[in-house]
FIPA-917398 format. One line per field, with one value per residue (C-alpha): y negated, x, z; residue in three letters; residue number from 1. Coordinates in steps of 0.2 Angstrom, whole numbers. Layout:
py	[Y_...]
px	[X_...]
pz	[Z_...]
code	[ALA_...]
pos	[NUM_...]
This chain:
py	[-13_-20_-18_-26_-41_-33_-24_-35_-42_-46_-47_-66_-67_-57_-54_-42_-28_-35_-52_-60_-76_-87_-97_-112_-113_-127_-115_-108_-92_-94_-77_-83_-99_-104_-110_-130_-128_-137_-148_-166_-171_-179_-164_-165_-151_-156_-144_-149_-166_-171_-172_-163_-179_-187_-174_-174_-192_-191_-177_-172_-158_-143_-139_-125_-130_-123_-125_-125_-124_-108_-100_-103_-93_-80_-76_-77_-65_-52_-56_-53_-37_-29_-33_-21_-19_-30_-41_-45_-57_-52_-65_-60_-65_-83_-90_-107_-115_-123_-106_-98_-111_-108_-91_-91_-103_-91_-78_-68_-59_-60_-48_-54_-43_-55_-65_-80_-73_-71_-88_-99_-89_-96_-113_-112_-107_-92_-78_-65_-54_-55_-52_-36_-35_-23_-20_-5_-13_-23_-30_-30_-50_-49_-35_-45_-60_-47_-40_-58_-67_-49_-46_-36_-21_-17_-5_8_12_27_37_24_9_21_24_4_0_12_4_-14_-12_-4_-21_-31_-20_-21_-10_-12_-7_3_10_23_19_35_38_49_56_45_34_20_15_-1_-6_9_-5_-9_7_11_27_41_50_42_24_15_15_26_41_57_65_80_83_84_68_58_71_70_51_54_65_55_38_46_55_40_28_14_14_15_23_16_25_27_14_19_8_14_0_-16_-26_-11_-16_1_14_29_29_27_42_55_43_42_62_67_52_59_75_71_61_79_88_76_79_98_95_86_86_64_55_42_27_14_17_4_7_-7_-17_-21_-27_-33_-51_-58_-63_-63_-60_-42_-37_-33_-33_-26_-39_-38_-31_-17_-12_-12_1_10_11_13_30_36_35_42_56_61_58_71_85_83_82_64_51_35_25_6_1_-12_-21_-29_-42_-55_-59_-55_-71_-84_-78_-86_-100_-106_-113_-120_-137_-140_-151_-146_-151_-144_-132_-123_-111_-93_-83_-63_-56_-47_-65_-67_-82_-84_-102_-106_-118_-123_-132_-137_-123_-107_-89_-98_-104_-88_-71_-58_-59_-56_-43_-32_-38_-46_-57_-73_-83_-103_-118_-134_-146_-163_-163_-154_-152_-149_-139_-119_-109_-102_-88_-95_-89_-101_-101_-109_-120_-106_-98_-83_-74_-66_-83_-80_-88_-82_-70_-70_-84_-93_-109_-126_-129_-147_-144_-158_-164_-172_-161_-152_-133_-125_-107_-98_-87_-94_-94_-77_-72_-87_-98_-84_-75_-93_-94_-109_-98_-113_-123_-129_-135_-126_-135_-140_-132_-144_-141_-149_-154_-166_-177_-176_-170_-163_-156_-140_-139_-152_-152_-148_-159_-158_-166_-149_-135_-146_-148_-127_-130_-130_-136_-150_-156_-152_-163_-179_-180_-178_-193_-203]
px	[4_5_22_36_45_58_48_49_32_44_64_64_57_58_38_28_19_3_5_-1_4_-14_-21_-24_-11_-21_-38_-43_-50_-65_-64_-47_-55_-66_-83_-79_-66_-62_-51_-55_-57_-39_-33_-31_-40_-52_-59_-72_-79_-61_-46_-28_-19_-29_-31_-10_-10_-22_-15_3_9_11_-7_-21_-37_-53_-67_-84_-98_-87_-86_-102_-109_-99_-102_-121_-117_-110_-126_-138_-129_-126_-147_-150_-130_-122_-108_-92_-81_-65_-55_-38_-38_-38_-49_-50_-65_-73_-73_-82_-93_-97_-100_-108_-120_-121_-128_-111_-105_-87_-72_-55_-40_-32_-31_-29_-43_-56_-52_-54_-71_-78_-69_-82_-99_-99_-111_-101_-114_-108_-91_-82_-63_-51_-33_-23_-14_-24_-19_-28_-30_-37_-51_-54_-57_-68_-76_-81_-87_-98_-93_-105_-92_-73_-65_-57_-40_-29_-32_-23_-35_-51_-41_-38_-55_-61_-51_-56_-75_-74_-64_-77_-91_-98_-99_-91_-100_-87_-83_-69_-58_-54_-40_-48_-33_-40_-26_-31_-23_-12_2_12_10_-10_-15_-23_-32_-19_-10_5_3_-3_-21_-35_-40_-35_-50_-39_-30_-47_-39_-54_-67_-60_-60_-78_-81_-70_-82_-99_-95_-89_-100_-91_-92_-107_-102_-109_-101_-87_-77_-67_-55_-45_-34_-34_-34_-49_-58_-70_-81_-68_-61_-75_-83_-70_-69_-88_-89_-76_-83_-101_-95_-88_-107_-114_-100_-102_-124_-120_-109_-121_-138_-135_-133_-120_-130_-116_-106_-92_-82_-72_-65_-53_-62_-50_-51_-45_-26_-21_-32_-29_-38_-57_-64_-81_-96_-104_-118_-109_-101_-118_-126_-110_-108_-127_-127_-111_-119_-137_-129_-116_-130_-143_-129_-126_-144_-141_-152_-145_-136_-134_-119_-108_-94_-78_-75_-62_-50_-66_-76_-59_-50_-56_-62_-43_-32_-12_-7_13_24_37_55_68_68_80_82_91_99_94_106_102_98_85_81_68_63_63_50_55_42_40_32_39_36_35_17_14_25_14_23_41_30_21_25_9_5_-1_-5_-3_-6_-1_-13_-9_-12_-13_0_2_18_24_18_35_38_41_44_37_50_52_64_69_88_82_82_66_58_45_26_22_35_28_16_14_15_21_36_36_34_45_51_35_21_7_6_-11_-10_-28_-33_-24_-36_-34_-18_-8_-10_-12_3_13_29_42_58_70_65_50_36_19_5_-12_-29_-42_-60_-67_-85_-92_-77_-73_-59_-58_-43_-46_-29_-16_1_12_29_48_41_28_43_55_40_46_63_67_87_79_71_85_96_82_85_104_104_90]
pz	[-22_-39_-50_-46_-56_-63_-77_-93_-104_-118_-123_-115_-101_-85_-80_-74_-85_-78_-81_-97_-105_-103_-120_-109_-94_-87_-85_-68_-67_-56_-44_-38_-32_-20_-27_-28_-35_-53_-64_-70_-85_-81_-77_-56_-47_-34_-19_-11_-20_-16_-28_-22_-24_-12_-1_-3_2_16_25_16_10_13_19_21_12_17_6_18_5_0_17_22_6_8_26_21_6_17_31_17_9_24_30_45_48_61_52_61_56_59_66_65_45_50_70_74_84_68_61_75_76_56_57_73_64_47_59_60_74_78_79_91_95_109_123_112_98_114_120_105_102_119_119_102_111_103_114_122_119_101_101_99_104_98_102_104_121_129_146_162_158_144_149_163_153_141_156_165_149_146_128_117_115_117_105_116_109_117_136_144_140_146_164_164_159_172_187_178_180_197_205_197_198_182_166_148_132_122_107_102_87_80_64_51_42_27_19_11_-7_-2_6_20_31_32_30_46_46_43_58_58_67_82_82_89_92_79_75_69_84_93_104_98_105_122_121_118_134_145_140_140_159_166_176_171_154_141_126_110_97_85_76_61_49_35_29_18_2_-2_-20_-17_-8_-12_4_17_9_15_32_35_33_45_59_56_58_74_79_75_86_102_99_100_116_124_116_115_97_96_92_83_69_63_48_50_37_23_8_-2_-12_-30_-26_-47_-64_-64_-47_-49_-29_-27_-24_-3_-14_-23_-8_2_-7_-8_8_14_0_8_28_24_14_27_41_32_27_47_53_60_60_54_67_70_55_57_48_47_36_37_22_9_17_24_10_-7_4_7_-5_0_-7_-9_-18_-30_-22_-36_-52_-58_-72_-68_-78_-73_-87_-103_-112_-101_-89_-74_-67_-50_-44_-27_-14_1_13_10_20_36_30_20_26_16_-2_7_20_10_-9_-11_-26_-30_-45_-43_-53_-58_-47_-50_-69_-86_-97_-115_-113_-117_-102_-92_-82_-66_-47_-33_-19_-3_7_19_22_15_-2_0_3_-12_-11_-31_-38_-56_-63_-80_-77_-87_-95_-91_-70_-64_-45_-37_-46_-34_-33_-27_-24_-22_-8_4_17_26_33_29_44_55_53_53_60_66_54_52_64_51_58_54_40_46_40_35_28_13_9_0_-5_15_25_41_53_59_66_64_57_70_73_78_95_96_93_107_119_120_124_140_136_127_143_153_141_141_161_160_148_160]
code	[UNK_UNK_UNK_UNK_UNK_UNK_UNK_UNK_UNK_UNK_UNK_UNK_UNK_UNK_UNK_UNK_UNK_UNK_UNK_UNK_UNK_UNK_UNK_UNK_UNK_UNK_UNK_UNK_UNK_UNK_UNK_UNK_UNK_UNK_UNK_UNK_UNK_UNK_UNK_UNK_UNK_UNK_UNK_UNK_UNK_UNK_UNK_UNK_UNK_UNK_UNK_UNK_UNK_UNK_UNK_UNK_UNK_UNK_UNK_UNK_UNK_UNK_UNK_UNK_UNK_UNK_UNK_UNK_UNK_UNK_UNK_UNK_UNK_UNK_UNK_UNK_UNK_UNK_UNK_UNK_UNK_UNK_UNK_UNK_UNK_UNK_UNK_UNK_UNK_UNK_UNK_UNK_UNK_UNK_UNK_UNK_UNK_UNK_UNK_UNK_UNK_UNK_UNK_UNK_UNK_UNK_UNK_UNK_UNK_UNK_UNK_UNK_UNK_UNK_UNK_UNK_UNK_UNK_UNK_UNK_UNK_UNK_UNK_UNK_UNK_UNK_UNK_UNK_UNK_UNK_UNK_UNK_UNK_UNK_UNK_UNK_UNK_UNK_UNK_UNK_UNK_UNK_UNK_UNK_UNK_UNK_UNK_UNK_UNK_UNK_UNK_UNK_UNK_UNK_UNK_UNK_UNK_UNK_UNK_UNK_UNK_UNK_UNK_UNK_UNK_UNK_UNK_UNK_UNK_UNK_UNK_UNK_UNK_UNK_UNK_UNK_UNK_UNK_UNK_UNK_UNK_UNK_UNK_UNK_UNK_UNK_UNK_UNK_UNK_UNK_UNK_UNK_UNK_UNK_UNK_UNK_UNK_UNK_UNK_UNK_UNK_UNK_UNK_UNK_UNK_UNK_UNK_UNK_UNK_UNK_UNK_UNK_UNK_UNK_UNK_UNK_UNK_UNK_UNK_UNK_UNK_UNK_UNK_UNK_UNK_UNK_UNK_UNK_UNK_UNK_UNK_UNK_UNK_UNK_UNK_UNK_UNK_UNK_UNK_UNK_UNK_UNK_UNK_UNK_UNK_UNK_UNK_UNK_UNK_UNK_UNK_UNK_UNK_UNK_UNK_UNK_UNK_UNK_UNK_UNK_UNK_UNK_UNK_UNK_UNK_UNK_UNK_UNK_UNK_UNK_UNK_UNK_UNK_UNK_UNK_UNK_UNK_UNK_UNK_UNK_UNK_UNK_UNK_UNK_UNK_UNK_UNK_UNK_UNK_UNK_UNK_UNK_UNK_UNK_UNK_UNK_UNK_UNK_UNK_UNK_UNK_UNK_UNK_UNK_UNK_UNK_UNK_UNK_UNK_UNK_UNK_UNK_UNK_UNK_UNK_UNK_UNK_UNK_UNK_UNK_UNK_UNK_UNK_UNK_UNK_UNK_UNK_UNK_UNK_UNK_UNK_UNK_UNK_UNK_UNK_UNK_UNK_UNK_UNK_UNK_UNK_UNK_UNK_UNK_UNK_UNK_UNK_UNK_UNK_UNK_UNK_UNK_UNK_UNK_UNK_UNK_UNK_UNK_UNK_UNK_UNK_UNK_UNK_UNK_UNK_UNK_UNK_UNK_UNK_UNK_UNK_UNK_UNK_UNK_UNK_UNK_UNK_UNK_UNK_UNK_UNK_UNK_UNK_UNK_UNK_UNK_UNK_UNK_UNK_UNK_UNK_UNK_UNK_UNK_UNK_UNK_UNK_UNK_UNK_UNK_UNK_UNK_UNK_UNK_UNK_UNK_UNK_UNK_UNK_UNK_UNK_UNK_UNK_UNK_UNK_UNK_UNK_UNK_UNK_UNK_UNK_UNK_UNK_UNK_UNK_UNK_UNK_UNK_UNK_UNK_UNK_UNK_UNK_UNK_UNK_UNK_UNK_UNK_UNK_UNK_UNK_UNK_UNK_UNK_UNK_UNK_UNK_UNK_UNK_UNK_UNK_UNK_UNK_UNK_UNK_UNK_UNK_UNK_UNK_UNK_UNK_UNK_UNK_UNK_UNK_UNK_UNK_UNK_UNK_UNK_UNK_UNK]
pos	[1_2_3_4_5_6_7_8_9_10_11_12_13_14_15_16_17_18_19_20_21_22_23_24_25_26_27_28_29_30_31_32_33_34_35_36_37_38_39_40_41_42_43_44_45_46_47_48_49_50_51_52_53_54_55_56_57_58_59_60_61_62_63_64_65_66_67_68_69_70_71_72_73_74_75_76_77_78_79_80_81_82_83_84_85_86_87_88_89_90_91_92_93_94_95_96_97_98_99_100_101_102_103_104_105_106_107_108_109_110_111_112_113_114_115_116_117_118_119_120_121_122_123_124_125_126_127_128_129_130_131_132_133_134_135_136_137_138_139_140_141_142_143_144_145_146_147_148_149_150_151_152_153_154_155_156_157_158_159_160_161_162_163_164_165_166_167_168_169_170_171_172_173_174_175_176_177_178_179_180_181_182_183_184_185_186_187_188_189_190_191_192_193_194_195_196_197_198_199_200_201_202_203_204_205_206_207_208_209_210_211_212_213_214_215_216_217_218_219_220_221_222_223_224_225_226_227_228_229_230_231_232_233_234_235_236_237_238_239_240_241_242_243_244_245_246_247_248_249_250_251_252_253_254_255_256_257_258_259_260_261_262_263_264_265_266_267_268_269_270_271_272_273_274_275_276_277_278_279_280_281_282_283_284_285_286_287_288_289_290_291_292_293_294_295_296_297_298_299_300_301_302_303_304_305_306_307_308_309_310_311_312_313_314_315_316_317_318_319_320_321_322_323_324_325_326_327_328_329_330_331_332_333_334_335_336_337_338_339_340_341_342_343_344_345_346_347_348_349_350_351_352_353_354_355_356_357_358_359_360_361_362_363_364_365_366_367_368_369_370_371_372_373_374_375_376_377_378_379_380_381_382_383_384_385_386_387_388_389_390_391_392_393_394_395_396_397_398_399_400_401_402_403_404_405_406_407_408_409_410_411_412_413_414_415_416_417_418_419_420_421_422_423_424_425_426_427_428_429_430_431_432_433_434_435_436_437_438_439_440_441_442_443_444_445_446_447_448_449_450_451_452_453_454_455_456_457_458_459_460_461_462_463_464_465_466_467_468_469_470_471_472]
């Protein structure tokens, strides 16, 4: 988690010791960006062959942007990384059935954690066969639905879900493909509450406390279930190797305890995901490339020290492919200049989304950069803070950003990797209805999920109905 805004740059205004004051405010720095992505010689951006004030126009503001030229190349930079490796995409950063559809196409396979996940991804077409589903309390309806549609693999999460699983395929008389998550005591740098390897949390399996071995035993005994393998995961917002080293060790070691139990080699390894993306200048992500060879060192050195032959790799990625792709459009609704004592003063740039559309800067102090989209200017970059329209103080989409003195009531606002985590983790706070996505390409627009109205929210009200009879 990067430092927080109360550190001062300079004696005038509040910033970030991280933050530095750009030479040209109106230039984008191309990793935050999705590949399309430009300004025009009269200073609007454009995404996608098409420029944010029409798109603004055309579809309103606020709005998810996602670039397809960019996620298409992506998905095929981590398919042609990771050759020989099975790549998941994990849906959770951001699912809708065009997305399946594209990374089915890009010759992905696909990760799901829910009812609603597993559903889109066969409304899409996607092969069952090529899904995995994770989950750590997953209900009879949703392994059935798993179960019926003949999902490649379920990632088994606790006792519990083994003896439901068991009782599952036994009604249907079938078999599931499984995998056991297992929590390798390895915590990954970033925020408390995406780190998802060390003891203390929900997920899987402790290797440590030999619970993971005995999930092992229970799966490969069972005639309902075909174990597959193990499936480890250590966190998020990952920029390097460091990390899977330690967790790639202790899972192998575990491969080389179940062979010694049972003379049997696991034959799948998963080591999940958590590649982590540019959100500001500052951040320095590895390449699909750097990390491939990373990673493939790391496995075929633990799988020698253990005696092991290599077992069939997969991966997890999610936010490193949807991520970059995604930008957010808003438009700017007031400013107002604050003083924060000690002579200094911070602006606040109000617009018109807010962490109903984005919850991750007020959830885990994430940071964003921004920029001014619907022109240059000439004008003194500002310190400024991007807020939302919410009743909340915490309501922050950029908490530190240079941006120009001259930002006036109308101006567009495009905030880069937008496209993980945003819509997904979406909410109704207030009352305010959610934005829609659309996909960009070749100076065409396309809704990938429509802007939701007042009409949608009351549709759930059951009073609301009730009141609409009383009045007929």
């Amino acid at each position: 988690m990067h430092v927080a805004g109360s550190l001062h740059a300079d004696a005038t205004t509040p910033a970030p010791v991280w933050l530095t004051r750009p030479e040209d405010v109106n230039a984008l720095t191309a990793k935050l960006w999705s590949e399309t992505v430009e300004r025009d010689p009269d200073g609007v951006v454009s995404v996608g062959g098409i420029r944010v004030t029409e798109l603004a126009e055309q579809v309103g503001t606020p709005a998810y942007v996602i670039d397809e030229v960019d996620f298409r190349k992506r998905a095929r930079d981590w398919r042609e990384a990771f050759t020989g490796w099975t790549v998941y995409y994990a849906g959770k950063s951001f699912l809708c059935t065009t997305i399946a559809r594209w990374v089915g196409q890009e010759g992905l396979s696909l990760d799901v954690c829910s009812m609603g996940e597993l559903t889109v991804a066969l409304l899409a077409g996607f092969e069952p066969a090529r899904i995995g589903m994770h989950g750590n309390n997953k209900s009879d309806a949703e392994l059935r639905l798993a179960l019926a549609h003949g999902v490649g693999r379920i990632i088994v999460d606790s006792s519990d879900e083994i003896t439901r699983l068991e009782r599952l395929c036994a009604e249907l008389d079938t078999t599931a493909r499984v995998m056991i998550r297992v929590t390798t005591g390895v915590e990954a740098h970033t925020h408390e509450y995406i780190a998802t390897a060390h003891e203390d949390q929900k997920f899987g399996f402790s290797i440590a406390g030999g619970q993971a071995l005995v999930g092992l035993f229970r799966c490969h005994h069972s005639p309902r279930l075909e174990l597959l393998g193990i499936h480890s995961h250590i966190g998020s917002q990952i920029f390097d190797t460091n990390g899977f080293e330690v967790a790639a060790r202790r899972t192998l070691k575990l491969f080389a305890q179940f062979k010694e139990a049972t003379g049997i080699e696991l034959a799948e390894l998963d080591l999940g995901g958590g590649f982590g993306i540019a959100y500001i200048k500052e951040d320095t992500p590895a390449t699909p490339a750097e990390l491939a060879a990373g990673l493939r060192e790391i496995v075929e050195h633990e799988c020698t020290a253990f005696g092991l032959n290599l077992p069939a790799m997969s991966i997890e990625p999610g936010r490193a492919i949807v991520g970059p792709s995604g930008l957010a459009l808003y438009r700017v609704g007031t400013i107002k200049p604050v003083d924060v004592g000690g002579g200094l003063s911070r602006r606040y740039i109000s617009v018109d989304g807010g962490m109903s559309d984005n919850i991750r800067p007020a959830l885990y102090a994430a940071e964003y950069s921004a920029t001014l989209a619907s022109r240059s200017s000439a004008a003194e970059p500002v310190v400024s803070r991007v807020v939302g329209l919410h009743c909340e103080g915490g309501d922050i989409l950029v908490r530190d950003e240079f941006l120009p003195g001259d930002i006036t009531i109308g101006d567009l606002i495009a905030v880069p990797a937008a496209g993980a985590y945003s819509r997904s983790m979406a909410s109704n706070y207030n009352h305010v209805p959610r934005p829609p996505v659309v996909s960009v390409r070749d100076g065409k627009v396309r809704t990938m999920l429509r802007r939701e109205t007042l009409d949608d929210l009351l549709a759930l009200d059951a009073g609301a109905a009730e009141n609409e009879e009383q009045n007929d």
